[in-house]
PLY file of the C-alpha trace (Angstrom):
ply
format ascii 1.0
element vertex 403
property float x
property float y
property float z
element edge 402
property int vertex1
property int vertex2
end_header
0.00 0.00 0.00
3.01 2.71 0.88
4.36 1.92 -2.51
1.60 2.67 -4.07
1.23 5.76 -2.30
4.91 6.19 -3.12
4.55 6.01 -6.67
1.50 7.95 -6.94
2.96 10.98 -5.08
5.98 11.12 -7.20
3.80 11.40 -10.06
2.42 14.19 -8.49
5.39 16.04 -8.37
6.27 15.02 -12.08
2.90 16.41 -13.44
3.18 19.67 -10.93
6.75 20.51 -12.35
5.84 19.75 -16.02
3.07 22.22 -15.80
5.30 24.81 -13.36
7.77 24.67 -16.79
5.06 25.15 -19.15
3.74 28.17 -16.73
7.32 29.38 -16.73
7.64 29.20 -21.25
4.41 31.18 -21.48
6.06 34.37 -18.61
9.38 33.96 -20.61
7.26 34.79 -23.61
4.71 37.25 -22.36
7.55 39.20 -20.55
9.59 39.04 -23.68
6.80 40.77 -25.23
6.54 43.89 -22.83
10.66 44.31 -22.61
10.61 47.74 -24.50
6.76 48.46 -23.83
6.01 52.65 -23.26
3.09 53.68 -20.76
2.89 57.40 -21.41
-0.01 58.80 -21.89
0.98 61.83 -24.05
-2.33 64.18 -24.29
-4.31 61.47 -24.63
-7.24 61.38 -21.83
-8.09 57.98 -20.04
-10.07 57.40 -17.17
-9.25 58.71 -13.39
-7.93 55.75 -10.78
-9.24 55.66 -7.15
-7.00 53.86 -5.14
-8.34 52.05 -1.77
-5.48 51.69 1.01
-7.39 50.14 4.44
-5.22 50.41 6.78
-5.61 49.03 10.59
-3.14 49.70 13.18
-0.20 51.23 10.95
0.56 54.46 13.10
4.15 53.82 12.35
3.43 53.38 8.13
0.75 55.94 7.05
2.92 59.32 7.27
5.56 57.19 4.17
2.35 56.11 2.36
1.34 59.69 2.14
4.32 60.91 1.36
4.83 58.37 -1.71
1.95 58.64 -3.10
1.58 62.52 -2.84
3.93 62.64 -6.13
1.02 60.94 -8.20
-0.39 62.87 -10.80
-4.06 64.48 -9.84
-6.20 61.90 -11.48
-5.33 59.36 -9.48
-6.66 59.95 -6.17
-6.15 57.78 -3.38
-8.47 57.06 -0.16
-6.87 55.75 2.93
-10.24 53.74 5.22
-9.26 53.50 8.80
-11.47 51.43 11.05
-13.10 51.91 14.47
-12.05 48.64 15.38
-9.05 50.64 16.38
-10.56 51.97 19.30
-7.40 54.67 19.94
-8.13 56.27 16.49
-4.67 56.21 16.36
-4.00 55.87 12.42
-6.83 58.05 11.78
-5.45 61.22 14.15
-2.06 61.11 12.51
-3.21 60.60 8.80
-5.45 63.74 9.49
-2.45 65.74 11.19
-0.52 64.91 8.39
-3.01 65.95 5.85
-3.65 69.04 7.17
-0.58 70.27 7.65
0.16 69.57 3.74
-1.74 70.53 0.47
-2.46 66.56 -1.30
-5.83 67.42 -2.80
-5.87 63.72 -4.19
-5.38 62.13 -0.98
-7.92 61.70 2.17
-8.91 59.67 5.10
-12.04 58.33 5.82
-13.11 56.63 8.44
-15.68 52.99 9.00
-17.36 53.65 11.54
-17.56 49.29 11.71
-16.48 48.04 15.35
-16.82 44.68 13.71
-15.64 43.33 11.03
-12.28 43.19 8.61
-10.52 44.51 5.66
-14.05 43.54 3.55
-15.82 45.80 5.38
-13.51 49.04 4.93
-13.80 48.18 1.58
-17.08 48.20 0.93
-17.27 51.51 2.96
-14.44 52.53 1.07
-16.49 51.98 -2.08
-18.80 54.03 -1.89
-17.04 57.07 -1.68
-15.58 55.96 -5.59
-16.71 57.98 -8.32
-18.92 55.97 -10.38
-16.97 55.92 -14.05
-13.51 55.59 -12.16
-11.28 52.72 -12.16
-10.73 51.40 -8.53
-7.29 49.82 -7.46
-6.60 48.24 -4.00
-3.23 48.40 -2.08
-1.93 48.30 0.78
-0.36 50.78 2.80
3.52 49.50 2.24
2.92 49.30 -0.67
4.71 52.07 -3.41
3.43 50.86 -6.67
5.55 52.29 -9.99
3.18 55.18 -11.81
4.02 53.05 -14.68
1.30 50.43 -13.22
-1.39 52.71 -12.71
-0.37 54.34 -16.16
-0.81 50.78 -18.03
-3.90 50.14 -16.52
-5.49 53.44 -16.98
-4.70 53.04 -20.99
-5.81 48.99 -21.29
-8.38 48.22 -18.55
-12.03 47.90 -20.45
-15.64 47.30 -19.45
-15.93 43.95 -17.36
-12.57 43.17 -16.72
-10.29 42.51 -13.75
-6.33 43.63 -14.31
-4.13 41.99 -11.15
-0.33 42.79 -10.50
1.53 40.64 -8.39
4.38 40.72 -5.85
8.13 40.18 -5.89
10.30 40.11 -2.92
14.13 40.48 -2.56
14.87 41.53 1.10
18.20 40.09 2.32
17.40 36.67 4.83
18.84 33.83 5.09
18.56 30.14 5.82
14.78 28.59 5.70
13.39 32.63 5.33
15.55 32.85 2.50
14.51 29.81 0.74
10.65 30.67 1.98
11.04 33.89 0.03
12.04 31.92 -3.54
9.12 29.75 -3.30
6.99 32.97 -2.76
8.38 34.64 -6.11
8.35 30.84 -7.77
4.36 31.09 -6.83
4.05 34.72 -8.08
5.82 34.84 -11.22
5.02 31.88 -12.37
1.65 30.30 -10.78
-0.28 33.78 -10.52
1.12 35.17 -13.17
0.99 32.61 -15.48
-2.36 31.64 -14.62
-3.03 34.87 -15.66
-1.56 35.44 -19.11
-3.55 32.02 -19.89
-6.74 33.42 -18.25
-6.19 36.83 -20.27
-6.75 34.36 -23.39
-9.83 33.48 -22.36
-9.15 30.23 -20.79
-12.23 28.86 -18.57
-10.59 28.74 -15.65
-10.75 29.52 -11.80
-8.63 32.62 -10.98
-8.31 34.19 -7.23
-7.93 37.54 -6.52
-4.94 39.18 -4.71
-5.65 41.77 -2.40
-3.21 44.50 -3.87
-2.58 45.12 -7.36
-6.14 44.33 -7.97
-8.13 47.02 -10.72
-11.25 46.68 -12.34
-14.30 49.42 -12.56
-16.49 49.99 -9.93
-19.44 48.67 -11.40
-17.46 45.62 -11.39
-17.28 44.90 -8.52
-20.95 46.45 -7.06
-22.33 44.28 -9.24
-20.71 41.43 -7.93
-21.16 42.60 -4.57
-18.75 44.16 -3.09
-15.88 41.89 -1.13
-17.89 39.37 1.46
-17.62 40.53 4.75
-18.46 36.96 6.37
-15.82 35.37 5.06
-12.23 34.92 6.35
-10.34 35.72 3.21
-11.86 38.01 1.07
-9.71 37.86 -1.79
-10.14 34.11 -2.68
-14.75 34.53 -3.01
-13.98 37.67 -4.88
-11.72 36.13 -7.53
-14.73 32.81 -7.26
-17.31 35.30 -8.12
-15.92 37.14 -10.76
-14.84 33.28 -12.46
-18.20 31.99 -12.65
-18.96 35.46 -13.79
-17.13 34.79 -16.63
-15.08 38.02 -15.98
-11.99 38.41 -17.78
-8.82 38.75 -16.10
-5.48 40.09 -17.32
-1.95 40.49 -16.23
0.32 43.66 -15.36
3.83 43.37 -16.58
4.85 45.64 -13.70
5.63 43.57 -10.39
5.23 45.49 -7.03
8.17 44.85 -5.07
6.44 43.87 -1.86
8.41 43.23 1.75
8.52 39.60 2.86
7.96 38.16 6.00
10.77 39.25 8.41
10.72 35.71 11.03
9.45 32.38 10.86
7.06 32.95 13.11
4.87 35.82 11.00
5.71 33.76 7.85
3.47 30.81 9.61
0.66 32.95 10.48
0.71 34.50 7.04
0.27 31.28 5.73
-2.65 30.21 8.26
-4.90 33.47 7.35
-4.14 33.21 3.40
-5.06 29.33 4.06
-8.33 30.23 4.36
-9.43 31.21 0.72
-8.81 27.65 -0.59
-10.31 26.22 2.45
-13.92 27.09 2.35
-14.02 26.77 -1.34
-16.62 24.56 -0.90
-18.87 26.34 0.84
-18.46 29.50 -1.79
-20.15 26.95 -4.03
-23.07 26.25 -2.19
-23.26 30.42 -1.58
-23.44 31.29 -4.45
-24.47 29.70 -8.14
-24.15 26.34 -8.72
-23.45 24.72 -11.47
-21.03 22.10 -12.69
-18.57 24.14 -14.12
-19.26 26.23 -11.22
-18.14 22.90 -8.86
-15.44 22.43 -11.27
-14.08 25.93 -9.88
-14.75 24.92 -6.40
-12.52 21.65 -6.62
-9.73 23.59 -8.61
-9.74 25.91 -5.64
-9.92 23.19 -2.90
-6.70 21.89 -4.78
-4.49 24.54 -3.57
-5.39 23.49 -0.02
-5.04 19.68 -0.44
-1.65 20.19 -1.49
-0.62 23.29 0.56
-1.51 20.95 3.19
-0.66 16.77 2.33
1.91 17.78 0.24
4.83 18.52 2.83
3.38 15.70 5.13
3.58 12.74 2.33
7.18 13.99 1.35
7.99 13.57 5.46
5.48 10.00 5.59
7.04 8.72 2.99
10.90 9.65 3.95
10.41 8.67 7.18
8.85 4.97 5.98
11.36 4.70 3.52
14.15 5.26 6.24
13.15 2.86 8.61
12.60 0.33 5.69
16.04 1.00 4.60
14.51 1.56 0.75
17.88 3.54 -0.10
16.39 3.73 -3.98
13.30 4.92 -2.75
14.74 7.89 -0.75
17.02 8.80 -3.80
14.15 9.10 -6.06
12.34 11.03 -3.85
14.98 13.54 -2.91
15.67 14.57 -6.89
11.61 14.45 -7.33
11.38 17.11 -4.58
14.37 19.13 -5.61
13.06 19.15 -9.06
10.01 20.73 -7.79
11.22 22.60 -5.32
14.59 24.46 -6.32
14.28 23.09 -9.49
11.19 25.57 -10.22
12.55 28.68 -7.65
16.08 28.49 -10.09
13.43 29.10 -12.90
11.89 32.19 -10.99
14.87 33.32 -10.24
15.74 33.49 -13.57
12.64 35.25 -14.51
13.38 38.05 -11.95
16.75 38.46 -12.75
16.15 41.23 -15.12
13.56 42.65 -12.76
15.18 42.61 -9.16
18.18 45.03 -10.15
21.49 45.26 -8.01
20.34 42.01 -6.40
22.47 38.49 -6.22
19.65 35.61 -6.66
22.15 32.62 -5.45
21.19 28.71 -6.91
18.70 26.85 -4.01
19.96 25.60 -1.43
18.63 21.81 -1.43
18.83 21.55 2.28
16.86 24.24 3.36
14.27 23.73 0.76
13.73 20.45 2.23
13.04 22.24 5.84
11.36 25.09 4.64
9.04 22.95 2.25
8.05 21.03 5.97
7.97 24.55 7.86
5.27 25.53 4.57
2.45 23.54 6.09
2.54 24.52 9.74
0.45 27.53 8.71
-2.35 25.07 7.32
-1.97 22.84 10.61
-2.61 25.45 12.52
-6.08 26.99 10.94
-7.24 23.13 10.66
-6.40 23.41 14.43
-8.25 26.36 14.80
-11.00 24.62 12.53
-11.66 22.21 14.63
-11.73 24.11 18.01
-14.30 26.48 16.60
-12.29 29.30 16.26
-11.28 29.86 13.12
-13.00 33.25 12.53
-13.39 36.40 11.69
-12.37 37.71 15.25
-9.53 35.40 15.45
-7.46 36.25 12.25
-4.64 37.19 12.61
-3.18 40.39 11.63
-0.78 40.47 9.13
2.35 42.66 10.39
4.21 44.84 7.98
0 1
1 2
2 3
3 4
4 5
5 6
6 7
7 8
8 9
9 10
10 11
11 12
12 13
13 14
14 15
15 16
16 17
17 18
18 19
19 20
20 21
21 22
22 23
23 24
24 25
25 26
26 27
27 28
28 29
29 30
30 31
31 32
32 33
33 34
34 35
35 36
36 37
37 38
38 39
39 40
40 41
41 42
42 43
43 44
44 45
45 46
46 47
47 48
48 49
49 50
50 51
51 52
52 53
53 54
54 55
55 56
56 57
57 58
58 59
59 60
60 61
61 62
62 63
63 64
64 65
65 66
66 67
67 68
68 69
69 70
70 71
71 72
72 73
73 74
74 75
75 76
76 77
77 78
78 79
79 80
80 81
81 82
82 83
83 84
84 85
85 86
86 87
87 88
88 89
89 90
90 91
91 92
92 93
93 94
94 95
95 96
96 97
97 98
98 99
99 100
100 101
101 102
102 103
103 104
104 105
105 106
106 107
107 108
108 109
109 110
110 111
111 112
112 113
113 114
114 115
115 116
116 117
117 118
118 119
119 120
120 121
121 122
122 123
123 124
124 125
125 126
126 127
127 128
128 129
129 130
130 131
131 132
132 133
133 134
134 135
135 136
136 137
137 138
138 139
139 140
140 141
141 142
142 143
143 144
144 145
145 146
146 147
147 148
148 149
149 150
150 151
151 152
152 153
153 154
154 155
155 156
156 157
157 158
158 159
159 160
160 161
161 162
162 163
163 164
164 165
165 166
166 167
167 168
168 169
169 170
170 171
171 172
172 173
173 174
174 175
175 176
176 177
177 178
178 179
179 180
180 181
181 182
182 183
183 184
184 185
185 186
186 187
187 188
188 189
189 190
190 191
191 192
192 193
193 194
194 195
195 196
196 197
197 198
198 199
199 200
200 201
201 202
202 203
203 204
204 205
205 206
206 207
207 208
208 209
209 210
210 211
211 212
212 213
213 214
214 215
215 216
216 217
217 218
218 219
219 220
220 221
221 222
222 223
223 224
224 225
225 226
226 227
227 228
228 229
229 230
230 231
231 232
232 233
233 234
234 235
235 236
236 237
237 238
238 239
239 240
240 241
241 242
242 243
243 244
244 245
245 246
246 247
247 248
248 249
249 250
250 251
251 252
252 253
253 254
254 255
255 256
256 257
257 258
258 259
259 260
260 261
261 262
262 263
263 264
264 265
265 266
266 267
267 268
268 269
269 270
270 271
271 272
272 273
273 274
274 275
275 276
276 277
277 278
278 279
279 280
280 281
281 282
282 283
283 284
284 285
285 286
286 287
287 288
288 289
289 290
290 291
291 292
292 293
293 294
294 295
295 296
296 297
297 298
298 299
299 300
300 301
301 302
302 303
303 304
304 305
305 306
306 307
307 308
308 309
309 310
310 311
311 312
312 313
313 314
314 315
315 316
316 317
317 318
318 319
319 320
320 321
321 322
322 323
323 324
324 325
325 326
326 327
327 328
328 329
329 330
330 331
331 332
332 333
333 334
334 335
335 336
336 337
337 338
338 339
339 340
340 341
341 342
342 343
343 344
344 345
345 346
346 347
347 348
348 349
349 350
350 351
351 352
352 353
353 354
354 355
355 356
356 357
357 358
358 359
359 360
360 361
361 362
362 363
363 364
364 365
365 366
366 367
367 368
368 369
369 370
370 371
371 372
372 373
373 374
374 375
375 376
376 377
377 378
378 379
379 380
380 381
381 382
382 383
383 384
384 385
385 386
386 387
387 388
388 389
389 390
390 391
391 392
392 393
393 394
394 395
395 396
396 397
397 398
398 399
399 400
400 401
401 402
């Protein structure tokens, strides 16, 4: 029976890293494609950008997100949404301070008045303050997007569509963090971005939502709702809603350079809250439409969790076994499989970024600590099952991402 299992998980990892290369060809290309591309806009006139920042707790950010984005041109206007779940008004007495003392007439705070709730919720409030023909963006507040993004979007984004940027990372770490951070690009550059230049082809296919670098029109996204402000995640049932919408979805082929997680320790709770999307993609099914190709989307979703999950526990099962039955072919096999798909597919990422990540050494993988931080990559899973279980994995128990 183990053997079987054996074989049948290596097969796994064959078919994952066959399709991680194919993911990888179709970047290459598409990135190829955009190498001398030109975003001005000349005098030509395209829609205004609202930008959505909520921020909760981030006394010690907001002043530099002001600052930054106080240099954008004046139709693209940014709203910061604080929250009166911060009970000091802290954020929300500095950001004003700050505003007054300076002359951003693109820039304000507003405040939900929610003492309940999460990031959903200050969206949605957020929302309505959106003009209704403007494009709305979503960051957060580290984040210092290039005017070349908004620029691109403003001059492409149409009528019913959905245009997502995703994240790079290059801080200096070292060790498991280090490794942690390739597989991180690896899953941007190449699973959310490819995903992407396939979906922008009109592929039917089930495409989450990140929650920065995310653009589409307002109506957009009122029609579809809003963000749900029951769920955990918000940004895995938006991206479900607007796939059985049949909503297209394109790439940006500008990468926010985004800060990674600075210890194990937030790394694992990262991984617990974004855990969640995949999770309960069950239960987004029975919310909303159902269908079989809407079910279809729901077990393509559920996918990510299964092998977030068994994935790292089977490769430490079937070690383990292997050890104590002294199956010294067995082991072999399984230690190329999983370098393969581990640094096998970071080295291709790496490669990707090496003409985006400027004045930055991207060394070959480490195969020893991609073994332990490929174990260390399911603890954050563990943990929300944990919290599953116990009845309280919740809204009022998530935890808060740090900057």
């Amino acid at each position: 029976m183990m053997n079987l299992i054996f074989y049948f998980f290596i097969g796994i990892l064959i078919i994952a890293s066959c399709m991680s290369f194919y993911l990888y060809s179709q970047v290459k290309k598409y990135l190829q494609s955009f190498a001398d591309f030109n975003v001005s806009q000349k005098e030509i006139l395209y829609p205004k950008v609202t930008l959505l920042i909520p921020i909760y707790r981030e006394e010690n950010l907001i002043k530099k997100s002001i600052q930054y984005f106080s240099a954008f041109p004046s139709d693209i206007s940014i709203i910061y949404i604080t929250t009166s779940r911060e009970k000091d008004n802290k954020t929300l007495s500095i950001a004003q301070e700050f505003l007054k003392e300076h002359t951003y007439q693109s820039i304000q705070v507003i405040n939900s008045p929610n003492t309940f709730g999460n990031m959903a919720t200050q969206l949605n409030y957020g929302l309505k303050y959106v003009p209704l023909e403007n494009i709305v963006g979503i960051y957060n507040v580290d984040s210092e997007p290039r005017l070349e993004t908004i620029k691109y979007v403003q001059k492409n984004i149409k009528e019913n569509q959905i245009m997502q940027q995703v994240s790079i990372f290059s801080d200096s770490l070292n060790g498991v963090m280090k490794r942690a951070q390739l597989w991180q690009n690896r899953w941007s550059i190449i699973y959310e971005f490819g995903n992407l230049i396939l979906k922008s082809k009109d592929r039917i296919g089930f495409m989450y939502t990140i929650g920065h670098g995310l653009f589409t029109y307002k109506n957009v996204l009122e029609r579809n709702g809003g963000w749900d402000e029951d769920e955990i995640n918000e940004d895995n049932v938006m991206g479900y809603k607007l796939s059985i919408e049949g909503i297209k979805f394109l790439p940006i082929p500008y990468f926010e350079k985004a800060s990674f997680a600075h210890s194990k320790l937030v790394y694992i709770k990262q991984q617990s809250v974004w855990f969640n999307g995949p999770l309960y993609s069950i239960k987004y099914f029975f919310k909303y439409k159902k269908s079989v190709k809407n079910f279809l989307f729901s077990l393509l979703n559920l996918r990510a969790a299964i092998t977030w999950l068994i994935g790292p526990i089977m490769f430490l099962v079937l070690f383990l076994w292997n050890l104590k039955q002294w199956q010294w072919l067995n082991i072999g096999v399984l230690l190329l499989t999983m370098s393969i798909y581990i640094s096998g597919i970071d080295y291709l990422a790496v490669r990707l970024l090496s003409s985006q990540i400027k004045g930055k050494c991207l060394q070959p993988a480490d195969i020893f600590f991609d073994y332990l931080f490929y174990l260390m990559h399911c603890v954050g899973p563990v943990l929300t099952i944990v919290k599953f279980v116990c009845g309280r994995n919740n809204i009022q128990n998530k935890y808060k991402t740090e900057k």
